[in-house]
C-alpha positions as CSV (number, residue, x, y, z in Angstrom):
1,X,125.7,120.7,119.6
2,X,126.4,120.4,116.0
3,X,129.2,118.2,116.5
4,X,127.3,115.9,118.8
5,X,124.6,115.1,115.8
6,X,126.8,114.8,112.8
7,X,127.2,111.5,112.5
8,X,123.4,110.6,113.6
9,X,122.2,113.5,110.7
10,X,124.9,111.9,108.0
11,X,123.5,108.5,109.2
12,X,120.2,109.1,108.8
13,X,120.3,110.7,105.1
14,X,122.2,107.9,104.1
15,X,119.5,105.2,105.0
16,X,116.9,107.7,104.2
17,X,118.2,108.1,101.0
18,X,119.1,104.0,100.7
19,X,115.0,103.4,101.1
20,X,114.3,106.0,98.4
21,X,116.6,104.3,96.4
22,X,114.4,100.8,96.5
23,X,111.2,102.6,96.9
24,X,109.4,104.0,93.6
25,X,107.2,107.3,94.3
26,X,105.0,105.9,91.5
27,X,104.2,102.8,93.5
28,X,103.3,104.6,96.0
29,X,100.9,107.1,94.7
30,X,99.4,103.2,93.4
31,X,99.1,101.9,96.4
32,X,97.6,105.3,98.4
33,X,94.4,105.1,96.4
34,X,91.6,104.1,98.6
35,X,91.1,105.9,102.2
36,X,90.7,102.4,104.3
37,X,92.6,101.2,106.8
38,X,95.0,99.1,104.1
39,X,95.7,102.6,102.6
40,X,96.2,104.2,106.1
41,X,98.9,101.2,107.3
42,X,100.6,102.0,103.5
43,X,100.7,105.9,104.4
44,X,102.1,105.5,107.6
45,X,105.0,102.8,106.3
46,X,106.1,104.5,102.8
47,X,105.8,107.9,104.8
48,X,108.3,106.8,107.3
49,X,110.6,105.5,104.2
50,X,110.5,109.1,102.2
51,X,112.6,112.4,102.4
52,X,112.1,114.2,106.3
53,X,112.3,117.6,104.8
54,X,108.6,119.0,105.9
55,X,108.8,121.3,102.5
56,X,109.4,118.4,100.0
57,X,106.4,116.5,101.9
58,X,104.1,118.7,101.5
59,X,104.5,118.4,97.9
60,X,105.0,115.0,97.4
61,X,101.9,114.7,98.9
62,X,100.4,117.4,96.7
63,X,101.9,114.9,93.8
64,X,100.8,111.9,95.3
65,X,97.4,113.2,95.1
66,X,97.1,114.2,91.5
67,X,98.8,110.8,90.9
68,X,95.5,108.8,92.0
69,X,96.4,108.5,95.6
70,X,93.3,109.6,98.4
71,X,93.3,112.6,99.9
72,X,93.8,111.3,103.4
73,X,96.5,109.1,102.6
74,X,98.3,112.1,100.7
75,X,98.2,113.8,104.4
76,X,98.6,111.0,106.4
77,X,102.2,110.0,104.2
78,X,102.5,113.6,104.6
79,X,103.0,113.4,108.3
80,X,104.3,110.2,108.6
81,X,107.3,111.4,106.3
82,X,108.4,113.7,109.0
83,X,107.6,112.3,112.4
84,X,108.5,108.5,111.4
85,X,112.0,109.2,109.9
86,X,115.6,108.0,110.8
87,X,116.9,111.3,110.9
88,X,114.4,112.5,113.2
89,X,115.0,109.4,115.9
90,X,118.4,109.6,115.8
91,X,119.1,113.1,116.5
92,X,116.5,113.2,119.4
93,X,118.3,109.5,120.8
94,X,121.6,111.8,120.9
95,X,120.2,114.9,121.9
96,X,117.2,114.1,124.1
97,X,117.1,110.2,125.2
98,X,115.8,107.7,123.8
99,X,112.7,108.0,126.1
100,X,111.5,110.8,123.2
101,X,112.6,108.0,120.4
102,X,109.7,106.2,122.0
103,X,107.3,108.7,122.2
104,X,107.8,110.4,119.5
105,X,107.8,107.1,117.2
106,X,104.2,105.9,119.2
107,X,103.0,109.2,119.5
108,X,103.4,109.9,115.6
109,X,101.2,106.6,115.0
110,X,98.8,107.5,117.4
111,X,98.9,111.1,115.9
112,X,98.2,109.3,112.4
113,X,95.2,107.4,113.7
114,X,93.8,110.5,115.4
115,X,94.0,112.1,112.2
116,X,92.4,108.9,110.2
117,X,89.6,109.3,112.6
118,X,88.9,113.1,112.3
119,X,89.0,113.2,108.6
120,X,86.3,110.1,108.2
121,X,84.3,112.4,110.7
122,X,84.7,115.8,109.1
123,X,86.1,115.6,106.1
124,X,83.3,116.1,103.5
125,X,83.6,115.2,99.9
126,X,83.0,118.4,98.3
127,X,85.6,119.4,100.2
128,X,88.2,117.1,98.7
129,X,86.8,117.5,95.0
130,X,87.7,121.8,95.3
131,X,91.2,120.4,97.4
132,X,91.2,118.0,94.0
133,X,90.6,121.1,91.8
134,X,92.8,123.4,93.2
135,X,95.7,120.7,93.0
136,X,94.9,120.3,89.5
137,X,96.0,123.9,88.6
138,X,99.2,122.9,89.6
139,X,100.2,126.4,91.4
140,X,103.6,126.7,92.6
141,X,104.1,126.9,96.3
142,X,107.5,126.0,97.1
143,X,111.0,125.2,96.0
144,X,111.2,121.5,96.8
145,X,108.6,120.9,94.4
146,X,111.2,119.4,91.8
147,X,112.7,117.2,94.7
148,X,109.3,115.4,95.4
149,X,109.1,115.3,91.5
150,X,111.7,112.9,91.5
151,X,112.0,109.5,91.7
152,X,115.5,107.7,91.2
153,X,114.6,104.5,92.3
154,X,115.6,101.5,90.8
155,X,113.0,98.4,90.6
156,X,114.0,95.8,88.7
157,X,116.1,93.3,89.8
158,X,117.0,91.5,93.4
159,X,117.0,93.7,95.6
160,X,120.4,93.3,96.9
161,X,121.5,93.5,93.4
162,X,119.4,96.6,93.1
163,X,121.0,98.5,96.7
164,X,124.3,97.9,95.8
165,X,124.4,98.3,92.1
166,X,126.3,101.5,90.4
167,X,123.1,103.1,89.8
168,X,122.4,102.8,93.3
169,X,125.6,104.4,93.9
170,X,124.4,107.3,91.9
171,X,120.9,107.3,93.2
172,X,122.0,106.7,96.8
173,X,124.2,109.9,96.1
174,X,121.7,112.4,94.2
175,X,119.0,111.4,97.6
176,X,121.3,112.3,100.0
177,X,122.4,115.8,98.8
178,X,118.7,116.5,97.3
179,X,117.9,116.0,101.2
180,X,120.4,117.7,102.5
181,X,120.0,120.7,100.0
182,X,115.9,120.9,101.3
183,X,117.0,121.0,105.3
184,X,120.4,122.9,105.5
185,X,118.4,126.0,106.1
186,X,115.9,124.9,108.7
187,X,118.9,122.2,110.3
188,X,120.8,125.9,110.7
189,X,118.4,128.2,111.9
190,X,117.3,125.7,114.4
191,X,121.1,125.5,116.0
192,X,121.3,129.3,115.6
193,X,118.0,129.7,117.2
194,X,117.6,127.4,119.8
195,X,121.4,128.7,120.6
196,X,120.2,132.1,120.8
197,X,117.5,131.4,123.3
198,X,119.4,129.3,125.3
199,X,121.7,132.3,126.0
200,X,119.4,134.8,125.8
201,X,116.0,133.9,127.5
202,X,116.4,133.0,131.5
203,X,114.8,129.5,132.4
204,X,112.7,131.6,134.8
205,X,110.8,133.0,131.5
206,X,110.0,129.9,129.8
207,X,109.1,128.4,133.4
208,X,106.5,130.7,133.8
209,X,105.2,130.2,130.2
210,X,105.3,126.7,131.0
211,X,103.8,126.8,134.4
212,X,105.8,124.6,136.0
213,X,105.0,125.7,139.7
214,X,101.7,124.3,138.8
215,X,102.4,120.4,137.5
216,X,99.1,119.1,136.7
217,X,98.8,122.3,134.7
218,X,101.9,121.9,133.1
219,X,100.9,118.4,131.5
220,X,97.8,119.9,130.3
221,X,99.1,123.4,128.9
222,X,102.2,121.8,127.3
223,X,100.6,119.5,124.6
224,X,98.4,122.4,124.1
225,X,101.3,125.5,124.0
226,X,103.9,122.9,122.0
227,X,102.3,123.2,118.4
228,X,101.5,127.3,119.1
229,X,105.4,127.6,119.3
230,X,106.5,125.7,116.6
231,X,104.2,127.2,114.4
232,X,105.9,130.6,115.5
233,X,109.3,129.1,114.7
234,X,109.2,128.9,110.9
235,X,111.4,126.0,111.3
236,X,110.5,122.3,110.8
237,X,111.7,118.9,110.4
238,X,114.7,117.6,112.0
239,X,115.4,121.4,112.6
240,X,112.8,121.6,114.9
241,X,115.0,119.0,117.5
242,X,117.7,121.5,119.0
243,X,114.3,124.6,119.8
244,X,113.1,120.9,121.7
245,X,116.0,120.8,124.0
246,X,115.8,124.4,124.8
247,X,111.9,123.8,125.6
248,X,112.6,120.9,127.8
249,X,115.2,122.9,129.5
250,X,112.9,125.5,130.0
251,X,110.3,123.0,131.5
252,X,107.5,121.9,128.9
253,X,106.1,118.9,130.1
254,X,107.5,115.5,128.3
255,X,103.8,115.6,126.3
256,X,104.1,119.6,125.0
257,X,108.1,118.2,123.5
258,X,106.3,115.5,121.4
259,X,103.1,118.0,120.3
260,X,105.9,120.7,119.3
261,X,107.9,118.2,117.4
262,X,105.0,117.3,115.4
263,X,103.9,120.7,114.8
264,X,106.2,121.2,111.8
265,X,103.8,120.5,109.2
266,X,101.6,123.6,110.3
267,X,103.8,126.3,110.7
268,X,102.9,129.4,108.9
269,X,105.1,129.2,105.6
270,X,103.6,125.5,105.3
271,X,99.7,126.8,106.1
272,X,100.3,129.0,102.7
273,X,101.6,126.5,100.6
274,X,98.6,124.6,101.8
275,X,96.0,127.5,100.8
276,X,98.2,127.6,97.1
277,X,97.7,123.5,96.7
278,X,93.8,123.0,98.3
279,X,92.4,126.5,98.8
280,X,92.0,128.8,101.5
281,X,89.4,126.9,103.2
282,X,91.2,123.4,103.3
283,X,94.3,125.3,104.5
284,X,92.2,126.0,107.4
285,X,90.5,122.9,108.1
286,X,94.1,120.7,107.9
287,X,95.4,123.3,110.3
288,X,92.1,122.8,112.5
289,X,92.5,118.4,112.7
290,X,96.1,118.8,112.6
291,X,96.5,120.7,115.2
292,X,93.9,119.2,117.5
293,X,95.6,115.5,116.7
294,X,99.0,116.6,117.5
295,X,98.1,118.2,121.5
296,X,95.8,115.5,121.9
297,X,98.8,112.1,120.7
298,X,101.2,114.8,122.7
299,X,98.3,114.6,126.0
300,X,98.2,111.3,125.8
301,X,101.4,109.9,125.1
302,X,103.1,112.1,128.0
303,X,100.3,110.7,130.4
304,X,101.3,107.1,128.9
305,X,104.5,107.7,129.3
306,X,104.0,109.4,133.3
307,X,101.7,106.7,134.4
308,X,104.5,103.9,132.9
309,X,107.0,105.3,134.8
310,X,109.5,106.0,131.6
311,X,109.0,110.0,131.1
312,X,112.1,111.4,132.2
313,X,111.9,114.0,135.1
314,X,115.5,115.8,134.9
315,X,115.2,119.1,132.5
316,X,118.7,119.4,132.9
317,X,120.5,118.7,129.0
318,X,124.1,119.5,128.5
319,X,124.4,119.0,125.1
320,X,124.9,122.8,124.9
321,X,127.5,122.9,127.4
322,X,129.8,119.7,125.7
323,X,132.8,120.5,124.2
324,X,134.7,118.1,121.2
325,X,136.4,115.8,122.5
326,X,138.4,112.4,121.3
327,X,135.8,110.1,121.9
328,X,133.4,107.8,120.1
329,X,131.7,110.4,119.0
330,X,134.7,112.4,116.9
331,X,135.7,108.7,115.2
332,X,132.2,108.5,114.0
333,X,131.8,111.8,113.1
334,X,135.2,111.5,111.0
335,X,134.3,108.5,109.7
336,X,131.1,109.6,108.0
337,X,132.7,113.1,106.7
338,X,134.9,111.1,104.6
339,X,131.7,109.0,103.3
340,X,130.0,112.2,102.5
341,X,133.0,113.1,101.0
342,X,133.2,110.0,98.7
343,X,128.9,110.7,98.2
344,X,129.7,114.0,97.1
345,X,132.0,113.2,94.9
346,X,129.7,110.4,93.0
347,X,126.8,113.0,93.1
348,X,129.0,115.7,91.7
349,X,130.4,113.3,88.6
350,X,126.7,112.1,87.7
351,X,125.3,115.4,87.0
352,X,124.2,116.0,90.6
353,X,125.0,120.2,90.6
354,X,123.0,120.8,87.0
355,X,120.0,119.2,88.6
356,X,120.3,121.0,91.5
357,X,120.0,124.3,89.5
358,X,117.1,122.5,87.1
359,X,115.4,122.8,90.5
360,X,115.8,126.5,91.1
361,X,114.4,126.6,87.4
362,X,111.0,126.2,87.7
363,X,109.0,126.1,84.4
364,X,105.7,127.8,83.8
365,X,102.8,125.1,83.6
366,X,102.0,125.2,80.1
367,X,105.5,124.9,79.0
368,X,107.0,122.5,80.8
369,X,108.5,119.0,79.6
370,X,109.1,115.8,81.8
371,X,112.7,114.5,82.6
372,X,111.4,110.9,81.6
373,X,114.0,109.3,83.6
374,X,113.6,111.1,87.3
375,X,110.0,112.8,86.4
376,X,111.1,116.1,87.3
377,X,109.7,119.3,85.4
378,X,112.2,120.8,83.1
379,X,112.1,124.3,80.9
380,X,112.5,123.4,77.1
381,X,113.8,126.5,76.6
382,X,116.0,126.4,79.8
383,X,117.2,122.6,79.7
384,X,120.8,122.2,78.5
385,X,120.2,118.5,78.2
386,X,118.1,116.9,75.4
387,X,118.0,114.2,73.4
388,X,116.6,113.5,69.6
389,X,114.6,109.9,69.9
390,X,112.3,108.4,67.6
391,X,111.1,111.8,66.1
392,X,110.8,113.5,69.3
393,X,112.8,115.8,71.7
394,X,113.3,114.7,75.6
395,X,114.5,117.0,77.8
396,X,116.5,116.2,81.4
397,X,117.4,117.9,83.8
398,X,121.0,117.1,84.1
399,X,123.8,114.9,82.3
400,X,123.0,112.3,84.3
401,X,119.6,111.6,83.4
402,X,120.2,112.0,79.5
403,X,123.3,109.7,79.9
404,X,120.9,106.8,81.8
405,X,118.2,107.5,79.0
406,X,120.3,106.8,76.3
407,X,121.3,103.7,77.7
408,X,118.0,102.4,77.5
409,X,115.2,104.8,76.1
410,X,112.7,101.8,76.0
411,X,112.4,101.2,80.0
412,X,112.3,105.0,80.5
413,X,109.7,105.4,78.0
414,X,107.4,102.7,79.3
415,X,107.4,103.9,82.5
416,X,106.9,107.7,81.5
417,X,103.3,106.2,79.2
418,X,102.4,103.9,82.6
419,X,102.7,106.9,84.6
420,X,100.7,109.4,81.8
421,X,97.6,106.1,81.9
422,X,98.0,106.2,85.7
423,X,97.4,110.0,86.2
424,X,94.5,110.4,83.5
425,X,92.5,107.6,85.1
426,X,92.7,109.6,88.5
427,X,91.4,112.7,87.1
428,X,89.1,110.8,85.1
């Protein structure tokens, strides 16, 4: 299976991490500040052009949120980021058909809306001043906190100029492997586990789980029994693809394979980094909408889909049953392991593998300094890079950074103070 969704994964991080390279993270926590429908079109389009790891979401929304951005939008981006991503399509056109590109791609805005909806019905503002207060304390939840720190992007300039530029090079290079450094874990243990279960756990199990000798059942219980699953999984994002196929093996209904695949963003490692970030009671409620928008876009996209005639009725996939073979599939996978190759080798001569331990380094709160040039938290006392400016000491996080700093402190500098002006008005 693996060598069936090379090429699509490599494909995918590399436009993926092409958008991040054009699309500032501090122009979008600008443009996410009010909770009306403008805001809610602007979640939904700079989600689907952000990271897909499910981890790094979650807090880049977090960040997004202290930034100035609303709280819905911070959640709606949130989920957007991971059910409106290349990698996601891609692997589920190769794996699954593009019938569940569709569906997944209208069910995710339809899941968005939902969402919209509930939270202008329930969502109270003393609710979203203590989620605002919690934020605030900045408590660490998870390790990809340093990745949705970042932001490489490069803004000035035409954009073709800009996407094709040596620093885009770079940039392009550091997205890519910061992506592929969030999702290796959850991209393995979903092949190893939706292997194991294929082998493992007879079709007449997850038929009866399914109930599948009861059909109008089925299309009811599946949107419903989807999210329970993936929430049991521990696995998320693009990971989440491969434990689909053995589902729709097993005989889900089309509708309970789109309400699992959104399910990622409530499963239970995610619902504490939630209670960490908001508080125990917001963790609750986002679990209550988001689970009751996900089976409800999964209900209702599947019945779309039935009623249109385009939900495909054979269960039967045989991507675990394909062996390599000299086809179009190899050449491409070839092809893009020798542009990884050349990716890893520009990420590895721009500092890429010191940033990548920064990350692991997380400073304590009241010590930590700002990489002014990718606005990641650095350790004085840890950082190996600094540089003496004007009177005072800046830290980075790798070579990299430092070396692009002292190329042009000014720009770096400007946009640092912007960003300081931007985030005390928010609070204020």
């Amino acid at each position: 299976m693996v060598w069936e969704v090379l090429w699509p994964l490599a494909l995918g991080f590399l436009l993926s991490a092409m958008v991040q390279t054009v699309v500032s993270k501090r122009a979008v926590a600008g443009a996410l500040g009010k909770p009306d429908l403008k805001g809610f079109v602007l979640a939904c389009g700079l989600g689907a052009a952000s990271s897909s790891c499910s981890y790094a979401a979650v807090a880049l929304a977090r960040s997004l949120f202290r930034r100035g951005a609303s709280f819905v939008n911070a959640i709606i981006f949130e989920f957007a980021s991971t059910n409106l991503v290349f990698e996601l399509g891609l692997v589920l056109l190769i794996l699954l058909g593009w019938q569940f590109v569709a569906a997944e791609f209208a069910g995710g805005l339809l899941m968005a809306v939902i969402l919209w909806i509930l939270f202008k019905v329930t969502l109270r503002q003393r609710m979203v001043d203590e989620a605002r207060r919690q934020a605030e304390l900045g408590v660490h939840g998870s390790p990809h906190e340093a990745h949705a720190e970042m932001d490489m992007s490069i803004t000035d300039g035409p954009f073709l100029d800009r996407l094709f530029s040596p620093r885009a090079f770079t940039a392009i290079s550091h997205a890519f492997f910061m992506d592929l450094d969030a999702l290796y874990v959850d991209l393995g243990l979903g092949f190893l586990i939706a292997g194991a279960l294929a082998a493992w756990v007879p079709n007449s199990w997850w038929q009866a789980l399914f109930l599948t000798n009861q059909p109008a059942l089925n299309e009811f219980w599946g949107p419903l029994i989807g999210p329970v699953i993936s929430m049991l999984s521990f696995v998320c994002s693009v990971g989440n693809v491969p434990l689909a196929v053995v589902l729709w093996n097993g005989g889900i209904s089309f509708g309970g394979v789109i309400s699992f695949l959104f399910a990622d963003l409530i499963i239970l490692p995610i619902l504490n980094i939630y209670r960490k970030y908001y508080g125990g009671r917001t963790s609750l409620y986002l679990l209550a909408v988001s689970y009751a928008a996900m089976a409800l876009a999964g209900f209702l996209v599947g019945g779309a889909f039935q009623l249109l005639g385009l939900a495909p009725t054979n269960h039967h996939v045989t991507v675990f049953e394909t062996q390599p073979t000299w086809n179009y599939t190899t050449f491409l996978d070839i092809a893009f392991v020798v542009l990884v190759a050349v990716l890893a080798w520009r990420f590895v001569t721009t500092g890429g593998i010191e940033m990548l331990r920064a990350h692991a380094r997380r400073p304590e709160a009241e010590r930590e300094a700002q990489d002014p040039v990718c606005g990641m938290s650095v350790d004085p006392a840890a950082a190996t890079e600094k540089v003496e400016y004007m009177g005072t000491t800046y830290y980075f996080c790798s070579a990299g950074c430092r070396s692009k700093f002292e190329l042009d402190p000014v720009r770096y500098l400007e946009t640092q103070s912007t960003d300081n002006r931007s985030a005390q008005e928010s609070s204020a």
